[in-house]
N, C-alpha and C positions, 0 to 999 in steps of 0.2 A: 623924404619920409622913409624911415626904416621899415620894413618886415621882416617879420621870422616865417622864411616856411620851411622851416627842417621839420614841424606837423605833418604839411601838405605832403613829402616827399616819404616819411617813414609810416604814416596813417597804412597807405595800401600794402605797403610792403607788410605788417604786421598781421594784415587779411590775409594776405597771400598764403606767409607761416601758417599761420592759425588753422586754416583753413588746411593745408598739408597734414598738418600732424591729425587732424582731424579725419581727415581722409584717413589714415594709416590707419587711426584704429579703427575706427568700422571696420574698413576690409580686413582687420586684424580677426576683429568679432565675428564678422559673417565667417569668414577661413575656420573658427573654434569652433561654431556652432553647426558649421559642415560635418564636424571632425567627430562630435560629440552626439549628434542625432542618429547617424548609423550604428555605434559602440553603445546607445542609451537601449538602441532597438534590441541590440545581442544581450542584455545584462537583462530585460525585458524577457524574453524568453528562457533566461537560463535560469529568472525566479520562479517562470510559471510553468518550465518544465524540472525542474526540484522539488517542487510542490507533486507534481504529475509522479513521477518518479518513487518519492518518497508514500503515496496513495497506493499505485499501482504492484512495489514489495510486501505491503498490507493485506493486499488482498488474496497473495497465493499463500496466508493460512485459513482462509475459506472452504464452503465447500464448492465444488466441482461440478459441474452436469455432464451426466455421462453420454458422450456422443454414441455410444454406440443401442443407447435404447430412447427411442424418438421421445416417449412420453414422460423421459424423466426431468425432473425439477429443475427447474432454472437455477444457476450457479451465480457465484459471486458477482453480482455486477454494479458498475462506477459508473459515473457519467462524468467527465470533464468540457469545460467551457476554456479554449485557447484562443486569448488575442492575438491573430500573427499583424506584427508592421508590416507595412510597406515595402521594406528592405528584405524581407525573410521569403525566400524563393519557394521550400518546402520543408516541410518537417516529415520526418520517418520514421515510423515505427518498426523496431525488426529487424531494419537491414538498411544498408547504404545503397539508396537508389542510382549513384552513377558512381561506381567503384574506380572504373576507368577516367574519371574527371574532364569528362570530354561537353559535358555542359547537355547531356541530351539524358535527361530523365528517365530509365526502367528500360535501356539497353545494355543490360547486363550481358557482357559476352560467354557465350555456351561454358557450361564446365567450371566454371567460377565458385570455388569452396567460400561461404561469404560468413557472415558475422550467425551467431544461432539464432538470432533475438532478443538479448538480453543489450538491446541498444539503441538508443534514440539517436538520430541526427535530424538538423538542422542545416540548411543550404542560404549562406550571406549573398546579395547580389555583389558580385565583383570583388568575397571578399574571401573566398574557402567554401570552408563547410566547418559545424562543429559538433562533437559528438556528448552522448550522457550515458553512463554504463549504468546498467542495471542488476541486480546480485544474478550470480549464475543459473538460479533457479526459476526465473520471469524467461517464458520465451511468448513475445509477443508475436498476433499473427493476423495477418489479415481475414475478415471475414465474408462470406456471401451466404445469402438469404435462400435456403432451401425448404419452400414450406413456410412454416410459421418459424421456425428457427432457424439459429446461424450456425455453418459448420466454416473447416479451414476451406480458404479460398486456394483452388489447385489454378497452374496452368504447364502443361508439359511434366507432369508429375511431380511438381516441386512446391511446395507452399511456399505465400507470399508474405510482405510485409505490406504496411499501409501505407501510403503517399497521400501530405496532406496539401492544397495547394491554395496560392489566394490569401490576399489580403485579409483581413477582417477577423472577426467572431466565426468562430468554428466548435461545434457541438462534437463530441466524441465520446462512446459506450465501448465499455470491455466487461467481456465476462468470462470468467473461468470454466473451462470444458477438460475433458479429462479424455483422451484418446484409448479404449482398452484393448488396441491391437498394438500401437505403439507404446503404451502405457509411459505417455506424456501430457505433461501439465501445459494446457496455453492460454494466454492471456488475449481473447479473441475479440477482434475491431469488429460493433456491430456497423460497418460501412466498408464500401467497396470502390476500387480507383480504379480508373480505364488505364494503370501500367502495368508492366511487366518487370518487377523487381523481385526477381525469387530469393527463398533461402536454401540453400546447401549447404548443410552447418557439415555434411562432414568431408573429410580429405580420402581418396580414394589412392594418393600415391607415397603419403606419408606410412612411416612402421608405425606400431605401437610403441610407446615411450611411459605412460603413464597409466593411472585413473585420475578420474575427477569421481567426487559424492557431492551429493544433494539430499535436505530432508526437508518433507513438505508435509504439515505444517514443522512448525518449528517446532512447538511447545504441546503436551499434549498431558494428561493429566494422571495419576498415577493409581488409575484403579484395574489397571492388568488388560482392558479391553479396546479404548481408543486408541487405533493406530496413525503412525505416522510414514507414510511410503518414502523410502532409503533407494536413488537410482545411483546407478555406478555406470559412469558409461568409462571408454577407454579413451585415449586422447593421445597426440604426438608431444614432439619436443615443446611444439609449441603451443601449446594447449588447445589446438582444433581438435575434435571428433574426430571418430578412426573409425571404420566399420572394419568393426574381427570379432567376427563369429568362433565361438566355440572355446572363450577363455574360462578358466578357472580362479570365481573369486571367492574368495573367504572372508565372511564378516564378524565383527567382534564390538562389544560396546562396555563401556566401565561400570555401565548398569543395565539390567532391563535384559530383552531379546528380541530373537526374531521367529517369524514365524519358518524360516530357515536358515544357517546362515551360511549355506554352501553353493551358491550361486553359478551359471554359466551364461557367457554372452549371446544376447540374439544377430540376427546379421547388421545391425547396427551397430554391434559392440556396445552394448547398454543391457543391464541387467538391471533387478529391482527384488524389492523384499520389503516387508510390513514389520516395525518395530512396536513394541509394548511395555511396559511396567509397572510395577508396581510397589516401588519404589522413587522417592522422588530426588531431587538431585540436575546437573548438566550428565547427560549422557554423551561421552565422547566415542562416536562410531569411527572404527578403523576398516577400511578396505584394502586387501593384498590380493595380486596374484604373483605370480613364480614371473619371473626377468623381467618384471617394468616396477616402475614407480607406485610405491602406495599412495593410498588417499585416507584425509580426514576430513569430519563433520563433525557436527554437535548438536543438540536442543535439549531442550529443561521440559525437567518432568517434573512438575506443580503437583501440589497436596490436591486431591478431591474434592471438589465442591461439596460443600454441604450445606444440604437443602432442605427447610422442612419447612410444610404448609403448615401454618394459621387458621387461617379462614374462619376468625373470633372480630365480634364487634370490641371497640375501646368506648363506652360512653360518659367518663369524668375523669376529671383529674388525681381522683383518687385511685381507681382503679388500672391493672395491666395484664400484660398481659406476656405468661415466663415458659421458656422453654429451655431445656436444657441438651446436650449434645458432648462429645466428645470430638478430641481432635489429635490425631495422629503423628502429630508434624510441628514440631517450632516456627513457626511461617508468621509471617503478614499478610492479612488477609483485606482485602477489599469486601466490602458489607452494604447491598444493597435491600432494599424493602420494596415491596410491592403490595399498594395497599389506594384508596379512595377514599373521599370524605363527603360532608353534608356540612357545606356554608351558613354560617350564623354571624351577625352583626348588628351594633345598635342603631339606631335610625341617622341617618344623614354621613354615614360613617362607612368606608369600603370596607371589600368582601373577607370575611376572615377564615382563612381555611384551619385546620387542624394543625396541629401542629406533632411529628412520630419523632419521640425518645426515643434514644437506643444505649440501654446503658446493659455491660457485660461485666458479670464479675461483683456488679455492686457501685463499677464506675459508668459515667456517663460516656458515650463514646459518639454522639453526636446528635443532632438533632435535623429535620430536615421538614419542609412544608408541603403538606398534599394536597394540592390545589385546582384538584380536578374531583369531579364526580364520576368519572369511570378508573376503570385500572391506569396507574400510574406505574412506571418506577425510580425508584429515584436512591442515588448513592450517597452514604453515609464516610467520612475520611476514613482511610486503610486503619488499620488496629494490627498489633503484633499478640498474639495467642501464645504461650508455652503448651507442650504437650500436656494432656489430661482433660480432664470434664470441669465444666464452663456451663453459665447460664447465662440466658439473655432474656431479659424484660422489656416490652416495648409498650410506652406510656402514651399519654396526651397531658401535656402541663396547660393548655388553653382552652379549656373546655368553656362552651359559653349557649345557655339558653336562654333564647330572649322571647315569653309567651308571644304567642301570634307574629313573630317572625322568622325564628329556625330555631334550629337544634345542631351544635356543632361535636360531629361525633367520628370516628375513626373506623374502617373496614379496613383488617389485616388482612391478606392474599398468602403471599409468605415471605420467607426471610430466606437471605442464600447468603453466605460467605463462601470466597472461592481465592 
């Protein structure tokens, strides 16, 4: 009797294969997905510190609390919610908490000129560190709780940055204070770290090479009286801070002014001055002194709000309600209303609020729903104006009264175009 067992003999051997190549790729897979969970974790925080970042240059054209009088109003403040992975050692506000890369947290060696605080980092396990610049004008800073409010956190005369540490969901507040012995802007951690990671933004062995300008807010509005604070500090070849007392700055702008424009440094090498106009336009500010480097800035001076109260019922469709204005400026204007209603609807049928025309000119320029019973407000799309006098009408097209169950009627507040 014949047999074939050339089956018996290639069966195993094909398991064998099989089962190789099988092998390889898993460990091919686990090796990718090693490769790709720590790089997922860094791409992780670099969206949700761009986000942080992008909030945080927003908020220094806010206003300010003034540190130096206990009772004044509370200043611009954010709250951020940060997931840190697993892999992410610490995040930094301010300053780089191991300069020296020696792997030990907030031992900053003596003397150490470090970043101002216009810098986030972030610390990889095993893999660096990585950084997120922030515009010149953001100097973040850590905070400590004196009383019921937060001032900058000192230690050894030097203010800190914030170290944030651990795994997980991490809650973090900042709010803008306004120093008026330094007459600096910071962006202050209401939370406090057990290290010691100072900032000495400025260079005490470097010459003067430069200025650097900054204007805070940007943008301010062109009615001669809201200012915007213009610092000039001096700076080397390299763009660190200098302290040099006693320079001569001159300042100058393509519109507008200041409320001086002949400056001298304090022993920080940093001077400051308040700008105005009333005219609108980008104001390009220039800063010179005699043998260093000039500096330039800029911010836009916007047309005036204009504002005028209402405070008129709308109750038909027939009826409205006109006001008229002038306007200074060829601009586009954003057009907001502020106004409340009284819900009316037919039985079995949901709530139907009012509904605010806005028509300027004769044209309709939008419509929007007020759907609350106290002051609302709510934004109408931008419209472009030409200079000269303009009227604006503000209707109800929905008017609806249904005996014994409402009356749908309109309360104007007022109207702002700005």
């Amino acid at each position: 009797m014949i047999r074939d067992e050339s089956g018996v003999e290639t069966i195993p051997l094909k398991i064998v294969v099989y089962t190789i190549i099988i092998g390889v790729i898993l460990g091919t897979a686990m090796l990718g997905l090693s490769n790709i969970e720590p790089k997922g974790s860094e791409n992780s925080m670099e969206k949700q510190l761009g986000k942080l970042k992008a909030s945080v240059e927003l908020m220094q054209d806010g206003s300010a609390r003034n540190l130096g009088d206990p009772s004044a109003p509370a200043g611009n403040i954010r709250t951020f919610l940060l997931d840190i992975p697993d892999n992410i050692e610490y995040v930094s506000f301010g300053v780089d908490p191991d300069p020296d890369s020696n792997g030990i947290l907030g031992d900053t060696p003596p003397g150490l000129t470090t970043d101002s605080g216009d810098v986030i980092y972030y610390g990889v396990r095993g893999g660096g560190k990585n950084r997120v610049l922030l515009d010149p004008g953001v100097q973040l800073r850590e905070g400590e709780e004196t009383g019921s409010v937060f001032v900058p956190a000192q230690a050894g005369g030097l203010q800190q940055g914030f170290v944030m540490t651990g795994a997980g969901e991490h809650r973090i507040t900042f709010e803008l204070v306004f120093d008026p012995v330094t007459k600096e802007r910071y962006t202050l951690s209401h939370s406090t770290d057990e290290l010691f990671a100072y900032i000495n933004q400025y260079n005490t062995s470097s010459l003067p090479n430069g200025l650097s300008a900054a204007v805070s807010p940007g943008a301010v509005p062109a009615d001669g009286t809201t200012s915007s604070m213009i610092t000039v500090q001096v700076i080397d070849a390299k763009g660190r801070r200098v302290k040099s007392a006693g320079k001569n700055i001159t300042l100058s702008a393509s519109l507008g002014g200041f409320n001086t424009p002949n400056l001298t440094t304090d022993s920080y090498g940093r001077a400051a001055a308040y700008f105005t106009s009333d005219s609108t336009g980008v104001a390009v500010v220039n800063a010179t002194s005699p043998g260093i480097h000039p500096a330039s800035t800029y911010l836009t001076v916007t047309p005036v709000p204009i504002r005028f109260l209402v405070r008129d019922w709308i109750y038909t469709s027939k009826t409205g309600l006109l006001r008229s204005f002038y306007n200074y400026d060829n601009a586009t204007y954003s057009v907001s209303i502020t106004a409340y209603g009284t819900e009316a609807h037919w039985p079995f049928q949901s709530e139907g609020w009012p509904i605010a025309r806005m028509e300027i000119d004769g044209e309709i320029a939008g419509e929007v729903v007020i759907d609350s019973g106290t002051l609302i407000t709510r934004d109408f799309p931008r419209v472009w104006l030409d200079r000269g006098g303009h009227t604006v009408r503000i209707s109800m097209p929905n008017d609806l009264n249904v005996p014994l169950m409402g009356d749908r009627n309109l309360y104007v507040e007022e109207v702002v175009l700005s």
